[in-house]
N, C-alpha and C positions, 0 to 999 in steps of 0.2 A: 720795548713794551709800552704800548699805553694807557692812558688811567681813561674808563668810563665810568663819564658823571650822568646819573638821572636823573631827574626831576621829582617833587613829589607825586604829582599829577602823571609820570608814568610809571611810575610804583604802582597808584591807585587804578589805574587803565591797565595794568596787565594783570590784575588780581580779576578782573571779567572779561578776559578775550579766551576762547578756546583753548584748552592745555596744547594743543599740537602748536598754537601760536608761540605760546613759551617756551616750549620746547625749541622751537628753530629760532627765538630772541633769543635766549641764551647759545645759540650755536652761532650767531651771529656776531651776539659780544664777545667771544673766544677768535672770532677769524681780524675785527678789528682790532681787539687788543694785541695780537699778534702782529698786522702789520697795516693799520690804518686803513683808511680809505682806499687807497690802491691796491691791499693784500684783498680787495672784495672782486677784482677783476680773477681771478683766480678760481672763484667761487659766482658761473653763471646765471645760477636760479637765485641770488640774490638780485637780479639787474637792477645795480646800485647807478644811481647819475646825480647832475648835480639838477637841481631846481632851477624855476624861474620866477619874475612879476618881483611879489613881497616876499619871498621864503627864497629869492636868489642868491642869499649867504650860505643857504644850507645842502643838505644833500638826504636822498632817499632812496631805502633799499626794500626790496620785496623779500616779503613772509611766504605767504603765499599769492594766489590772484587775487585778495582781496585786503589784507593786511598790507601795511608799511610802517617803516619806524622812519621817522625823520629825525637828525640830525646836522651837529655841525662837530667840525674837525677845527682845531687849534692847531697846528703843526707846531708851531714855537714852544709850548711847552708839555706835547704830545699828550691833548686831551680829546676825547670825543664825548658831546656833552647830548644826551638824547633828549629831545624835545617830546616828542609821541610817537605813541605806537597806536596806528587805527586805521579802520578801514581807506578804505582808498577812498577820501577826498579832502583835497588838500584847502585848507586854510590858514586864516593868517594865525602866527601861533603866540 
């Protein structure tokens, strides 16, 4: 089992995205808490990868075709810590 940490600024960012958007972040936080980054290959309409450039520590999964939550994984002491959840363009975070 692992612990997802979020940020405050994606607390504040999912209080104004689409309720369907919340609906499948929370379905998303139940698939990594169950078994990290790699239990998201399991689940294809997430098409979770890893990034590149400046954000190539992290990783991002799809909401829908315009949503993303970007994160990063800790394996060591089984955390997943979310940076944002927003439409699809990626910045430095």
């Amino acid at each position: 089992m692992r612990t997802v940490l979020e940020t405050k600024d994606v607390r504040k960012s999912l209080k104004k995205v689409p309720p369907e958007i919340r609906k499948k972040y929370k379905a998303w936080v139940e698939v990594v808490k169950s078994g990290g980054s790699s239990n998201l290959k399991n689940f294809p309409g997430f098409k979770d990868k890893k990034l590149q450039g400046s954000l190539r520590e992290c990783r991002a999964s799809r909401l829908n075709i315009q949503y993303r939550v970007i994160y990063k994984e800790d394996k060591t002491v089984k955390e997943i810590i979310v940076l944002k959840v927003t439409p699809h363009k990626y910045e430095e975070v």
